[in-house]
N, C-alpha and C positions, 0 to 999 in steps of 0.2 A: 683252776682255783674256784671257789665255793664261793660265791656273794655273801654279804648282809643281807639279812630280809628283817621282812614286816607282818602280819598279822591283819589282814582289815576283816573290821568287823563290828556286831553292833549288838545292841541290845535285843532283837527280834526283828523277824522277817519285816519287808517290807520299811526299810528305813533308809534306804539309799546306798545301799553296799558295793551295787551292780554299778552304779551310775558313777561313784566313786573309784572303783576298783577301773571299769575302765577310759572314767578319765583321764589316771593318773596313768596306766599303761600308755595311753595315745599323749599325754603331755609330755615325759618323759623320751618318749620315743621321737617326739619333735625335735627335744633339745640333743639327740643324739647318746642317750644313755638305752643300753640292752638292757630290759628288765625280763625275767625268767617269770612268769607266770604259774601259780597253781590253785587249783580250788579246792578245801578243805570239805571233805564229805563226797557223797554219792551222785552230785548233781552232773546227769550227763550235758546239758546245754548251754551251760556258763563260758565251759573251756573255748569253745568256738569261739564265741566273742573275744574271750581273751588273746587268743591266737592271732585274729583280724587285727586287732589294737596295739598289739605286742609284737607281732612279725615274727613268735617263738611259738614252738608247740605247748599249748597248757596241760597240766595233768592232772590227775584228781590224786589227792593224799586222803587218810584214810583208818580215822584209830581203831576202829570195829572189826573192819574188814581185812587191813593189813599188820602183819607183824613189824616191829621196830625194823629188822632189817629191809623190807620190800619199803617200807618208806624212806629209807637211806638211799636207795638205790634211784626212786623217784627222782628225790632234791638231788641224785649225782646229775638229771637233764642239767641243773644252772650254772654247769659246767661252761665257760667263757661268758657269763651273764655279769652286769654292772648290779646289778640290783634285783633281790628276789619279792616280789608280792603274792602272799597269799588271799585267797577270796576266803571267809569261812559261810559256813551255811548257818540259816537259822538267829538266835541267838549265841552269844559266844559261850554259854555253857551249856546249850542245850544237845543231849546226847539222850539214850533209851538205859534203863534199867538197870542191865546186865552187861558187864563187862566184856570185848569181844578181844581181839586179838593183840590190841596194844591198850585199849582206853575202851570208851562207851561212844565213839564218835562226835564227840564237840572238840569245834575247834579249838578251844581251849589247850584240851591235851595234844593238839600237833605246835601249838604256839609255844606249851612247856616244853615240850622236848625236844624242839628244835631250838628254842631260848630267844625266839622271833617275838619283839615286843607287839605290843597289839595298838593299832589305829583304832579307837571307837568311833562309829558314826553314830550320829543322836538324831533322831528329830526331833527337834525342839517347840513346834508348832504344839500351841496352845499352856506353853508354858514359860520361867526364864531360871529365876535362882535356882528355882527346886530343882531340874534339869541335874546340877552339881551334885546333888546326893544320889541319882541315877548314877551318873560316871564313879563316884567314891563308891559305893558298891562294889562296882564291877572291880577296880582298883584294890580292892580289898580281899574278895572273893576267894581268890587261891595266891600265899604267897609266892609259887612259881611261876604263874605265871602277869610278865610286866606292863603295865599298860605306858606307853606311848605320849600318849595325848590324846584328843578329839579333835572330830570333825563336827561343826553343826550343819545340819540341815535342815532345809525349809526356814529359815529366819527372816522372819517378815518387814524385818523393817533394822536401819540403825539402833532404833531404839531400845529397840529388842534383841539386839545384840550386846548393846550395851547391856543389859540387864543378865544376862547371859553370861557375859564374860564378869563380871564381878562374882558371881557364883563358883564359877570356874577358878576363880585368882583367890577365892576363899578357902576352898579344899585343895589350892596347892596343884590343881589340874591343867597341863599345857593345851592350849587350841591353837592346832594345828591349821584350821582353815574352819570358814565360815561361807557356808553356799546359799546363798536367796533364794527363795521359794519360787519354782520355775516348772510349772508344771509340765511345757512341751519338752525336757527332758525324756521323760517317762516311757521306756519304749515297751510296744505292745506285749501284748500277755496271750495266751491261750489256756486252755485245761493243763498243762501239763507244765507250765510254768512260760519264761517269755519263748517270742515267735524265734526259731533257730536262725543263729545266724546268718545259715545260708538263702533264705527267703527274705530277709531283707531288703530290699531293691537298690535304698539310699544309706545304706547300713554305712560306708567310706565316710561318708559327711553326717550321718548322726555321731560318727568316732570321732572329727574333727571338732564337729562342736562340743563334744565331752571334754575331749582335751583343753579347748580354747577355755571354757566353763572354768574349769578345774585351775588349770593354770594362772588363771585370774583372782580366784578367791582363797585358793591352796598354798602356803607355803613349802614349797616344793622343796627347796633345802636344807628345813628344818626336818621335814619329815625324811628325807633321804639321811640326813646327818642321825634319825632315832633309830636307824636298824642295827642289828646288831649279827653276827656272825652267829652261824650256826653251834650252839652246844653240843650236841651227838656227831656222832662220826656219819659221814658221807663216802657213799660208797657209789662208782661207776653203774649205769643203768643196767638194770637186772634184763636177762633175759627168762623169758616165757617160753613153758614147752608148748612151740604150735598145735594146732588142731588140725593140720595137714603142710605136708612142705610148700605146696599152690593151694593156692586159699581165694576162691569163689565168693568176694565179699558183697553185695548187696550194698549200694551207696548212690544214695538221693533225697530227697527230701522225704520221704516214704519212711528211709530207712536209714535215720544219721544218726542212731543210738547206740555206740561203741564206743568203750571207753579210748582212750588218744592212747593209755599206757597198753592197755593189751597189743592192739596194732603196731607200738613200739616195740615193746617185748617177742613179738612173735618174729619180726623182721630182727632183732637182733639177734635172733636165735637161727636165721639163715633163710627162715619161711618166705617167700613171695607171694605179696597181697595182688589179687587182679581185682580190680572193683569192675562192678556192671550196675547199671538201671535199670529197674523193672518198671521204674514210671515211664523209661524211652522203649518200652517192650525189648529190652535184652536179655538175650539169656545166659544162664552162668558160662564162665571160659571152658571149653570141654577138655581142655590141658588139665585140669583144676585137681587135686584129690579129694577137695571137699567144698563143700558150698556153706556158709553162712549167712543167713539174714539177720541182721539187729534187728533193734526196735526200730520205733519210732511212731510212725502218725499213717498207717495204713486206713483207719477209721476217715480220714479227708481225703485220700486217694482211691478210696473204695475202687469208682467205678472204673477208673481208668486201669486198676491191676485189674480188676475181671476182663477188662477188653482188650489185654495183652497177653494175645494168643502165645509171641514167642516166646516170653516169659513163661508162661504155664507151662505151656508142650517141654523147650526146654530143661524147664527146673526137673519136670517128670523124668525125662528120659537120664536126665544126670543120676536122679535118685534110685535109678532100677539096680548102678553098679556102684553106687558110692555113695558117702553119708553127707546128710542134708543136717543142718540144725536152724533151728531159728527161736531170736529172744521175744517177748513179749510180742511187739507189734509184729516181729520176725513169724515167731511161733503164731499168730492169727491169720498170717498169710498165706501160710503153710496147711492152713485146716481147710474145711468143707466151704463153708460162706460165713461170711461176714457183714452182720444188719448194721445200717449206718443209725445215725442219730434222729432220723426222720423214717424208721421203721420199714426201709427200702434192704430186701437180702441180696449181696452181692458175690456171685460165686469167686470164690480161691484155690490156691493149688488144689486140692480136695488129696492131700498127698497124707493128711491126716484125717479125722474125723470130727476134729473140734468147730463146732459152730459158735461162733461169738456176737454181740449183740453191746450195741449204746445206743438202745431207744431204751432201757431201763439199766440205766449206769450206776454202779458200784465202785467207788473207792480202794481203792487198795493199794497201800502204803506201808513201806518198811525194810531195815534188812533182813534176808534170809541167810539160813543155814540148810546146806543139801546133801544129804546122804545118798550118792548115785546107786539105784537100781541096776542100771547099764550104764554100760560105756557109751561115752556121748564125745566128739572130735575132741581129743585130746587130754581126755580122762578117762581113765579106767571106771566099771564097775566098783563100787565102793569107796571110792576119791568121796573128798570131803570139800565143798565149795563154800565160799560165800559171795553175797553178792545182796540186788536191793531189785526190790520190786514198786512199780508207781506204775498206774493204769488203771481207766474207770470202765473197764472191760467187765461183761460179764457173760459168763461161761453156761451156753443154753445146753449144750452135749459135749461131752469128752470122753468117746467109747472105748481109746486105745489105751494098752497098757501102762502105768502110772511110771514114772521117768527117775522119782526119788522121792526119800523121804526126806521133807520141808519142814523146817520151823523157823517162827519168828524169831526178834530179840530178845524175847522174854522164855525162849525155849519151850513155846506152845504150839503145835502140830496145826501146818497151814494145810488146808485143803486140795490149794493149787498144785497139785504135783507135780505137771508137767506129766509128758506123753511119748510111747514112740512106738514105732512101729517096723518091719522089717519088711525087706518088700523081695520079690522070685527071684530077683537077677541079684542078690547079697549086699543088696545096698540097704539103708539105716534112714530113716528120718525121724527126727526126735525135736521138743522143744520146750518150752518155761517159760513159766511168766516174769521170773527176775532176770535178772541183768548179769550176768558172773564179773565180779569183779578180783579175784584173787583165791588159791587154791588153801585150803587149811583151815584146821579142825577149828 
């Protein structure tokens, strides 16, 4: 059976969503309630936390990139779950232009159509009544989809609550909980958004104090008693066609950008995931049919993958008879060198010819659309992908043949092709700078 869910979410980034989201994962999980975690949009580093907090797999849902039914199959994980929480990204209507596969990716559109009313979280800092006509907005915005009630945060004082909440009991709006302005909350950030869960150290007990936080200022009953059952039909989790039956995955702090559903999907579909470190100098399983590397944060591990002989030699000799692919931080590793941020070059697989560079860093943000060139582990030539690109990489040479045609959300021709290259022994290595997240035009 399908839980009720919820919706959390906020006016714009940076408003406490995270901090909320999993609070109430870890306070829930205290009093003995399974809640089913998912993060609305392309954010790979949320899920983790979720999963820590939650004791479940989180997943990424997805209106741009996925078709109504792949997000059926998603919400089928909440299968034996008390309670579903979605995270959304962003603000709650904020999606790109052009219409992608089910919606424009705001959360929004996965709150309507799954019929998940919506938590807003507010910051309230620097304001109190007005505050209310923020929430009636949002409340008003699209008649399908329902708001919930509110969260405040940051509320500096009683009195300020009080003034808050009469605003709120004027437009008819329920608050749901009220959080004190607490700045040691706040967990660390880097380029890429926060620090991944797994480099945490005290990550157990910053979850406990969320929880304890949460539970304290949150009416936890009232907000469990506003979810509501899923509108749309849910369907048993999808399988994915792997990109080899043994699958050579790449996992460490290097390399933990892989969405949770692919690795679901592929193992549902019969594949065997072998994970290896290249930050521990391992090399891929020589059982493997194919080798992948995510992304991730190979720019901070520079020096330590050039000084990992097994890893290189390795990954080489896998690549002479079988295909290699790697994403973003994957596909960097995979190239000639890699300049770090202090303008030091640090040799990489050299299995490509891409030279990459963050001592003059570039932006780059969005979802993509890819029309394969070649076949790449688990698509044909000519497959049609989507997926999302984030990285302030920038590209000093990329001499190998171009990997797909790219464009943005707005159906405008991305530069980054992506690469690949064939090597004597009939092996492939290929790679991109987005993320694949689901197959379809």
């Amino acid at each position: 059976m399908i839980p009720a869910g919820l919706m959390i979410s906020a006016p714009a980034s940076g408003t406490g969503k995270t901090t909320l989201m999993l609070g109430l994962l870890a306070a829930f999980r205290a009093q003995g309630v399974t809640v089913q975690p998912f993060k609305s949009g392309p954010d790979y580093i949320d899920p983790a936390f979720h999963t820590a907090a939650s004791g479940r797999a989180s997943f990424n849902i997805d209106s741009w990139s996925m078709e109504h039914e792949r997000i059926a199959g998603m919400v089928g994980n909440a299968q034996g779950a008390d309670l579903i929480l979605a995270e959304g990204s962003m603000g709650l209507f904020d999606g790109v232009a052009i219409q992608g596969a089910s919606g424009n990716g705001a959360s929004a559109d996965i709150a309507a159509h799954m019929g998940w009313p919506v938590v807003l979280v507010l910051d309230v800092s620097g304001a109190a009544q007005s505050v209310a006509a923020t929430a009636l907005g949002f409340k008003m915005m699209r008649p399908d989809v329902t708001l919930a009630g509110v969260v405040l945060n940051r509320v500096a004082s009683p009195r300020h609550e009080a003034l808050v909440r009469v605003g709120m009991e004027q437009a008819g709006i329920t608050v749901l909980g009220v959080l004190p302005r607490r700045a040691e909350m706040a967990l660390p950030e880097r380029h890429l958004g926060l620090v991944q869960a797994g480099e945490q150290e005290n990550l157990d007990e910053v979850l406990a104090e969320a929880g304890a936080f949460v539970r304290e200022h949150v009416d936890l009953d009232a907000l469990r008693a506003a979810a509501m059952g899923a509108r749309a039909s849910v369907t048993p989790p999808a399988k994915i066609v792997p990109p080899g039956q043994r699958i050579a995955l790449a996992q460490d702090n290097a390399f933990a950008f892989v969405y949770p559903h692919l690795l679901a999907g592929w193992r549902a579909a019969g594949a065997e995931v072998l994970p290896f470190s290249p930050l521990q100098n391992e090399a891929p399983d020589d059982s493997a049919d194919i080798c992948w590397l995510p992304g991730g944060y190979p720019e901070l591990h520079a020096g330590t993958l050039a000084a990992a002989d097994t890893f290189r030699s390795g990954l080489q000799r896998f690549a002479e008879t079988r295909a290699v692919h790697g994403e973003c931080g994957g596909y960097m590793a995979l190239g000639a060198g890699l300049i770090d941020k202090e303008g030091t070059r640090h040799e990489m697989a050299g299995l490509l010819g891409l030279e990459t560079s963050f001592a003059k860093r570039k932006f780059h943000l969005g979802y993509r659309r890819a029309t394969l060139e070649a076949a790449i582990p688990g698509a044909e030539a000519g497959a049609h992908l989507r997926g999302h690109e984030f990285h302030y990489a920038t590209i000093t040479s990329e001499p190998d043949t171009a990997l797909a045609r790219i464009t943005d959300s707005n159906d405008l021709t991305v530069p980054e092709t992506g690469t690949y290259r064939r090597t004597e022994g009939g092996g492939q290595v290929s790679g991109t700078f987005f993320h694949l997240i689901a197959a379809g035009a």
